[in-house]
N, C-alpha and C positions, 0 to 999 in steps of 0.2 A: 504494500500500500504506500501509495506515494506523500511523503509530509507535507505539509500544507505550505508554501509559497507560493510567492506572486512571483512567476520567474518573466511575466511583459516588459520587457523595456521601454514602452514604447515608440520603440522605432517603427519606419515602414521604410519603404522603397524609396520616397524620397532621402532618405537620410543616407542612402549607400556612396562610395566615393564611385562608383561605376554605374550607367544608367542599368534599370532594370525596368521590364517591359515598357519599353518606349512609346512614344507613337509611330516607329519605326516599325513596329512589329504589329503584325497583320491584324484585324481587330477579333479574326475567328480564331486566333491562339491567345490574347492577353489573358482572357480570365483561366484556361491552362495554363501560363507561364506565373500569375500572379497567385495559384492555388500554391502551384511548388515553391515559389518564393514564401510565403504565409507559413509552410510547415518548416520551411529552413529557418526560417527568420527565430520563428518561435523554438527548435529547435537550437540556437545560434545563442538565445535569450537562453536557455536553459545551461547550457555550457559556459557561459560568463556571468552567472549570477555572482553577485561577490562574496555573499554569506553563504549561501546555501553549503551542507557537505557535499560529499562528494556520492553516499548512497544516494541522498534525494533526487541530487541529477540524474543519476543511472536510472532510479527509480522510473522516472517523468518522461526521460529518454525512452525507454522497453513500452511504456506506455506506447508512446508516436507509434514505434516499428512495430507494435503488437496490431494497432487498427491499420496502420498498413499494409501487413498484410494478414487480414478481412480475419483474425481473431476471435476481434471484439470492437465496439464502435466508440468507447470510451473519450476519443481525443474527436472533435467534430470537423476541424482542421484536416485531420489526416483521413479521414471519412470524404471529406469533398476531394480533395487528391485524388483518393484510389477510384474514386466513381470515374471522376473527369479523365483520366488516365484508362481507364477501361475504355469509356465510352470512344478514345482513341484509338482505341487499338494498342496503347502502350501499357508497358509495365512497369513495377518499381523500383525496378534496378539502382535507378541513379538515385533518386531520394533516398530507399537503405544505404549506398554507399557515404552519400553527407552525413549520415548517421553512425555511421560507425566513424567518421572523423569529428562529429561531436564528441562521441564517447571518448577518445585520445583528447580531444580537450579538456575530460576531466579526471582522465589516468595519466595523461604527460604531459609534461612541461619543459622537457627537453629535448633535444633534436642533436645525435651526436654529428653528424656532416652534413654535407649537399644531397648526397646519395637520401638521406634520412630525409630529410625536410621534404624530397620530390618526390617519395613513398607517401609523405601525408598529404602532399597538395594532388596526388592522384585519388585518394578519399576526400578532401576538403574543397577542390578546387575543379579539377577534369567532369565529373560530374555534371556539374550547370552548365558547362560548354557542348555535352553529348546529349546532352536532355533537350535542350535548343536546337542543335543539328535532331534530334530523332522528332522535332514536334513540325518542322521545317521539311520533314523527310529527305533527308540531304543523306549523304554516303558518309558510312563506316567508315572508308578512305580516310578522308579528312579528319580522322578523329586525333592524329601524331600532331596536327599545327592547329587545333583547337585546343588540346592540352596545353598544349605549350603556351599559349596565351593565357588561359587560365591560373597555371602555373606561376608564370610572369607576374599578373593582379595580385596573386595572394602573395609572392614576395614582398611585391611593393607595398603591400597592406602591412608586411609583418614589419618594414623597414621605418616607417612612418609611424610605426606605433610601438616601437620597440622599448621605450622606455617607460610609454602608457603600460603595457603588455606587465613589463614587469613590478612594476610597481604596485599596480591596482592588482593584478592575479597570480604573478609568482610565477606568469607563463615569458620560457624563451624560443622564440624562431631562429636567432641569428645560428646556427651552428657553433656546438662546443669547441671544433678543432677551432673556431676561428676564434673564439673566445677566451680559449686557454691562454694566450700570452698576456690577456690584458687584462680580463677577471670578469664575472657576472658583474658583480657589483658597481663596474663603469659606468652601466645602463640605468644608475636610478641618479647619475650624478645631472646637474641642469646645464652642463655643459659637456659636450663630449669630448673626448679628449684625443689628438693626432692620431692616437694607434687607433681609438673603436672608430674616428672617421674612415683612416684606411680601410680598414674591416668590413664599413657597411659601404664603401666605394667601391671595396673586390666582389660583395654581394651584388648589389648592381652590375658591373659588368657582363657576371653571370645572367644576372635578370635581361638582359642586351641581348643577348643570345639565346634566349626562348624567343624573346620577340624579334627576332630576325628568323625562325624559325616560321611562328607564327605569322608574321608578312603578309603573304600568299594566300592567308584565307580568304579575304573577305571578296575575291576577284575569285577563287571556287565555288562559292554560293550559288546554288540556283536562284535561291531567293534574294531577291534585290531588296528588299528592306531588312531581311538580317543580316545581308551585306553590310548596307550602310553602317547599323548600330556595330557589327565588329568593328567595319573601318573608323566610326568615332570609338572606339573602348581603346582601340588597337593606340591610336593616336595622343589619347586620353594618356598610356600606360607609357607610351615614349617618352612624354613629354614628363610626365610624374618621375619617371627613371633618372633621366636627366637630372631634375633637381635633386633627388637625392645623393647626385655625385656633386653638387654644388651648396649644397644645403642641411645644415648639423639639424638631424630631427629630434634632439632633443632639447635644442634650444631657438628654433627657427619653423618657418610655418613649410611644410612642404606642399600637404593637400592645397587643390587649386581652392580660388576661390569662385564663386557660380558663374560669374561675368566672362575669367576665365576659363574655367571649364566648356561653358558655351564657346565662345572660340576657338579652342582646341577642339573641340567635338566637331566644329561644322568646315575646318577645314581637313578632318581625317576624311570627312563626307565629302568635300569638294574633291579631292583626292580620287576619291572612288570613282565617281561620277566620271570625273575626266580623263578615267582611265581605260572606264569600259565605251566611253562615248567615241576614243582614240581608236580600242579595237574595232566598234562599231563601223568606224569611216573604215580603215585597212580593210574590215571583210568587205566592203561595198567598193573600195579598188580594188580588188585580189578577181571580183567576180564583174567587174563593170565593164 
């Protein structure tokens, strides 16, 4: 039986540093992309409560994945999920897999290398990238440079919040190897100090290299409005990369701010736009 917390944040979609069900995205998939958002979110809430133990989240957790799959209807959330999801034609694959990278949010709190951290961002992160491709009905194919992108978000998430992370939950992303010379304890200091700038600079780089990886997707799409939204995320996650090789996140603002972020988003889109508009003209010479 689960203890009695209020584990709402009340966060929603709006508050994510990445868009989530845009207007970009078809209007006959939002309320499917905005169910599976709803049980992550609240799932997300459950994993960073800050008092709660650590049985209670498990507890709240087994709850979701029990009515997910069709148990019991206990969680109403995860009840609308599985219907909308049925009524698709899809299944729960990718929401249990977010759920088992809950549950690591409230069994670990450290990540010994690179290797380690890309093991949880393929539960925590790959996930929402595959669930989008399968609601889109896009190709399996494409599933190595939509990780990769997703991957990319949630470093940059861990990077930016690296010393919120540890202060407020006791939780670290950066990798131990990287952290062993300098110490955990860097990350609660209000200024970061040469060696953890380096440290979250070498992170980054790596983060540079999912997203050059990731590139190429949003011009594989069939679908021209989940295009665009990767090409603004894709954009979005560059531009965030960058400043954090420029920018001490723990004493400096990294996340854009909306005026920004707008900007950034509608030229990852112009980008897109003018690249298929480019092929568009080539095939109309190739055959003229």
């Amino acid at each position: 039986m689960t203890m009695h917390f209020d584990f709402d944040s009340g966060k929603g979609h709006t508050d994510e540093n990445f868009p989530v069900g845009s207007a970009l995205i078809a209007k006959r998939h939002r309320a499917l992309v905005m169910a599976f958002y709803r049980v992550a979110r609240m799932s997300d809430d459950v994993a960073d409560h800050p008092t709660a133990p650590a049985e209670a989240k498990l507890s709240r957790l087994a709850e979701i994945e029990a009515t997910l799959k069709a148990e019991d209807d206990r969680v109403p959330e995860a009840v609308r999920l599985r219907k909308a999801l049925s009524t698709r034609g899809l299944d729960t694959t990718h929401i249990l897999d977010l759920l088992r990278a809950f549950r690591l949010d409230v069994t670990k709190n450290r990540y010994a290398d690179w290797a380690d951290l890309m093991d949880y961002c393929r539960y925590s992160a790959a996930p929402v990238g595959r669930f989008m491709l399968d609601v889109h009905d896009e190709s399996p194919a494409i599933w190595p440079a939509s990780d990769a992108l997703c991957a990319a978000l949630q470093v940059i998430n861990h990077l930016q919040d690296c010393g919120k992370d540890y202060r407020e939950l006791d939780r670290v992303y950066v990798p131990m190897d990287v952290l062993a010379p300098i110490g955990v304890e860097a990350l609660a200091d209000e200024k970061a100090s040469p060696a953890l700038r380096m440290a979250i600079g070498g992170l980054a780089v790596r983060t540079r290299e999912l997203l050059h990886i990731a590139e190429p997707l949003g011009a594989r799409l069939k679908s021209l409005g989940l295009a665009l939204e990767v090409a603004a995320i894709h954009h979005l996650a560059v531009s965030l990369n960058r400043r954090l090789l420029a920018h001490d996140p723990l004493s400096e603002r990294v996340h854009h701010r909306p005026a920004e972020a707008l900007g950034v988003a509608l030229a990852g889109i112009a980008g897109l736009l003018g690249g298929r508009l480019g092929l568009v003209r080539r095939t109309a010479m190739e055959h003229g």
